[in-house]
N, C-alpha and C positions, 0 to 999 in steps of 0.2 A: 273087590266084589263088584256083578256088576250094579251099574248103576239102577236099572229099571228090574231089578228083583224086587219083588212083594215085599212090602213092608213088615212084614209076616217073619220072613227070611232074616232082616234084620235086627226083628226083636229078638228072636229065638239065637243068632248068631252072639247079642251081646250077651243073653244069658248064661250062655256054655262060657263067654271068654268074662263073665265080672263086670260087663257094663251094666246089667240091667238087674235091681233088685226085685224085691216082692213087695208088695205094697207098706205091708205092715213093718217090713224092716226101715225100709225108704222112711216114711214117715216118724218113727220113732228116731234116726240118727237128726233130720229137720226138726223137730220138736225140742230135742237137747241143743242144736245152733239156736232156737228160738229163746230160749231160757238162757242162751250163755251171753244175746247181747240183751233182754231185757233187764238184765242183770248188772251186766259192765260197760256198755255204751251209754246210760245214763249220766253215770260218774265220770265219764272222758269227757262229757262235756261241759259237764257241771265246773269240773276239776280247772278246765284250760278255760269256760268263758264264763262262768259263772250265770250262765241260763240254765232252766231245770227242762230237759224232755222226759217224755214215757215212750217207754218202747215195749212195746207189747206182741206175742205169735200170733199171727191170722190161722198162717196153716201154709199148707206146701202145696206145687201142681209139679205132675210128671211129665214125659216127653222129650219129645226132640230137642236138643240145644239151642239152634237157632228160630225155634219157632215159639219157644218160652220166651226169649230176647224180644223177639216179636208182639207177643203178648203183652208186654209192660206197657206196649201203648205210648202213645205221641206226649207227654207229661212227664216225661223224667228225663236225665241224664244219664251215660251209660260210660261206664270202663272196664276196661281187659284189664285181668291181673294173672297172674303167676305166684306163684309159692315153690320156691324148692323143694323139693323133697316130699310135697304131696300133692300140687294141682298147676299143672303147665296153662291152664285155659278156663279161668273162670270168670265172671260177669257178676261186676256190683251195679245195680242200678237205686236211684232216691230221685222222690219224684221234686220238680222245679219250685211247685211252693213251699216246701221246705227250705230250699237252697235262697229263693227269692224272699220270704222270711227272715230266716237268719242275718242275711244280708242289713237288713232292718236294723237289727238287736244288736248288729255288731258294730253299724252305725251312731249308737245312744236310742235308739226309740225305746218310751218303755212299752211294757209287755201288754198292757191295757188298749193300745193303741195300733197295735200288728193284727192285721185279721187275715182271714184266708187270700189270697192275692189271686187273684184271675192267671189262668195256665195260658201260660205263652214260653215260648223259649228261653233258653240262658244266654243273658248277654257276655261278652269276654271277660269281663270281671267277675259276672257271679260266676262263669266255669272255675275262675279261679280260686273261687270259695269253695268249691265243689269239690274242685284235689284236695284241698286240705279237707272235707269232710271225707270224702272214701277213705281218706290216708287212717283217718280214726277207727272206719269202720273196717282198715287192714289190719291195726292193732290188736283188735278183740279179735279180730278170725285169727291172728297168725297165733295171739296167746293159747286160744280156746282148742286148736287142731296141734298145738305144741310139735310143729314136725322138726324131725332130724336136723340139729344144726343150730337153732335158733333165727333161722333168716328170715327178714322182713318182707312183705310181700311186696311184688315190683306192682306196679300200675300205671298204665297209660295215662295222660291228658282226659279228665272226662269228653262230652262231646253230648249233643243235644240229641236224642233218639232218629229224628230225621235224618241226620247229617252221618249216619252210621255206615261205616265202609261195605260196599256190595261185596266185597274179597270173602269175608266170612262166606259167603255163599256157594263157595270152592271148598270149602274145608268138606272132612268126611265126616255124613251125618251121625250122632252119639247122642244116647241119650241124658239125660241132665235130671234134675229137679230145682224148681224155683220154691225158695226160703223166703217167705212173705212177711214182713213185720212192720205192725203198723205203726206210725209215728207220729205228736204229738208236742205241741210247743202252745204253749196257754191257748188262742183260740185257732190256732192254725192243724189241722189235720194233712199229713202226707203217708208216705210210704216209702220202707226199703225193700230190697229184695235182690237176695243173692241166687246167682245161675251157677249149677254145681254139676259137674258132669259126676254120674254115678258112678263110673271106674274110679274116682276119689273118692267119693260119698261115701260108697261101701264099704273102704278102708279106714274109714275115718273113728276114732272114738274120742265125742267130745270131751271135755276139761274144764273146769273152771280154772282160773289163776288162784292161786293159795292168797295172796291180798290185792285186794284193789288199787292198793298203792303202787303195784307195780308195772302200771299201765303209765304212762309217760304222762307228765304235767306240763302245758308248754302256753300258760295263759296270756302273756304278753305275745307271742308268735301270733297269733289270729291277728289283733289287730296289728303289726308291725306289717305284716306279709299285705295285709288288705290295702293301706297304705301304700307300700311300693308297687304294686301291682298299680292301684291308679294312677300311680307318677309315671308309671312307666306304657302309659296305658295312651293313644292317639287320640287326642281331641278335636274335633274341627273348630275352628274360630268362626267368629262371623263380625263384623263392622259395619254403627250404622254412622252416616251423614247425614246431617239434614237439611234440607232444601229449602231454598226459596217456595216462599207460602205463594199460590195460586190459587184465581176463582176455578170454580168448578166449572163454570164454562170454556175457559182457558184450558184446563186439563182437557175437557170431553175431546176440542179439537186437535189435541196435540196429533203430531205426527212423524213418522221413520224421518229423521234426522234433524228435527228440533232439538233445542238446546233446554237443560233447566239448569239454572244457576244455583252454586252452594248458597246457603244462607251466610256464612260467615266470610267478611270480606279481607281480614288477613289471615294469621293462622286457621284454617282446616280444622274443626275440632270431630274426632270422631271417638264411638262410645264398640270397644269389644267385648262382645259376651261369648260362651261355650255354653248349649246346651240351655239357653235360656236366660243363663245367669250372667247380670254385666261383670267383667273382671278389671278393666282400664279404663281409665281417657288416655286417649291418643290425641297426637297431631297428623294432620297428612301430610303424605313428601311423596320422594319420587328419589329411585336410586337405579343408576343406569338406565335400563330399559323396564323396569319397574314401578309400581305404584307401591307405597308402603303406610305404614302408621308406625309415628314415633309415640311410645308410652310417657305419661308424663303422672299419673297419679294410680295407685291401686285404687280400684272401687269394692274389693273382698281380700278377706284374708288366706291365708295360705289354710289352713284349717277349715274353714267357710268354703272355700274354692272344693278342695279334697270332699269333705261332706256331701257339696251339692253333686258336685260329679259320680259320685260313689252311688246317692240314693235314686 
């Protein structure tokens, strides 16, 4: 088709071929996805971390695919998924205080003490909270749409709204509906919402699961996964020494190629931290052409280390 035909052209084309409903259908199949996770996304998460959320319908918007993705705004994170058998190309997004939240609660915070967090991006560890939260809300959709087979929904790596591949912007434009659900965790408010191309939507007849029990229990995974993820996660170090004490008139004149002497005149003692938090005493040395710090005492625990790094 070509590209700069009327938008006109477009809509009416997807209507003759089933991409494009009528409002009141659209909305009523959205309103049954609304009820099937306020419903069972509650208990998935209850079930695996023993936190309570509410999940509630806002309500739907229609449109083009990429310009509802658009829409969610610089606050969330975003993942492509797939389902066999009923949707090649759909978009979960939850917005960052949520995921920056949780994060919290997964850490030991109690609940009393978590408030809304200031929108900023996900760092690499909370993305990695983030897969395991879509992976949940792949569950309830793959239950709730019951397609042909039983296969699990695939999904990308989420990825922070910003950092979203311009390629999607090649694709051929379809229209979709966004599933808006609001989300809730003691004083913390966010948002889900799912991007549904209506060539699936309209096909779709939601389902509840016959029991809630048969949504997967995996309460020990959150924290195991969060854990390795920080082990396996690049820290930068940093090492202080300390100097010889000087007047401040001594310093004002220093200059490019004075010298300041260590304070300590045999062993070098130096102090490492990551992220603010000391973790060693060290000694200084030197190995070939290198400077180095030999460890000689933990100043945090291995648990204490993980925590700080984590929150």
């Amino acid at each position: 088709m070509d590209d700069s035909a009327p938008r006109m052209d477009l809509a009416l084309l997807a209507k003759l071929t089933g991409g494009l409903g009528d409002y009141k259908t659209v909305e009523k199949i959205c309103a049954d996805f609304g009820q099937l996770y306020s419903e069972f996304l509650p208990d998935v998460f209850h079930s695996e971390t023993d936190i309570h959320i509410a999940v509630s319908y806002i309500g739907f918007q229609a449109g083009l695919k990429q310009d509802l993705v658009t829409k969610l705004g610089p606050g969330v994170c975003l993942t492509d998924g797939s389902l066999r058998n009923w949707c090649p190309n759909f978009v979960l997004g939850c917005g960052n205080s949520f995921i920056i939240a949780l994060m919290e609660r997964m850490l030991g915070a109690d609940a009393s003490m978590v408030r809304q967090p200031a929108d900023r991006a996900l760092s690499d560890i909370e993305l990695d909270l983030a897969t395991m939260v879509f992976e949940r809300i792949g569950n309830v959709l793959r239950s709730g749409v019951n397609a042909a087979g039983g296969f699990e929904a695939t999904l990308e790596r989420p990825h922070n709204a910003a950092d979203r591949n311009d390629a999607e912007k090649d694709e051929k434009p379809e229209f979709a509906a966004t599933i808006r659900l609001a989300l809730e965790m003691g004083k913390v408010s966010s948002e889900i919402a799912l991007v549904i191309p209506q060539t699936a939507l309209l096909k779709t007849r939601v389902v509840s699961p016959k029991a809630k029990g048969q949504l997967p229990k995996h309460k020990q995974e959150w924290a195991d996964k969060i854990a390795e993820q920080v082990r396996r996660s690049q820290v930068t170090l940093e090492a202080r020494i300390r100097l010889q004490s000087l007047t401040l008139r001594t310093i004002s004149k220093l200059m490019a190629g004075d010298v300041i002497a260590f304070e300590d005149k045999g062993d070098v003692h130096v102090d490492v931290s990551a992220n603010g938090k000391d973790l060693y005493h060290c000694e200084f040395g030197r190995s070939g052409d290198r400077y180095t710090v030999r460890v000689k005492d933990n100043i945090s625990t291995d648990d204490e280390l993980l925590r700080h790094l984590m929150g």
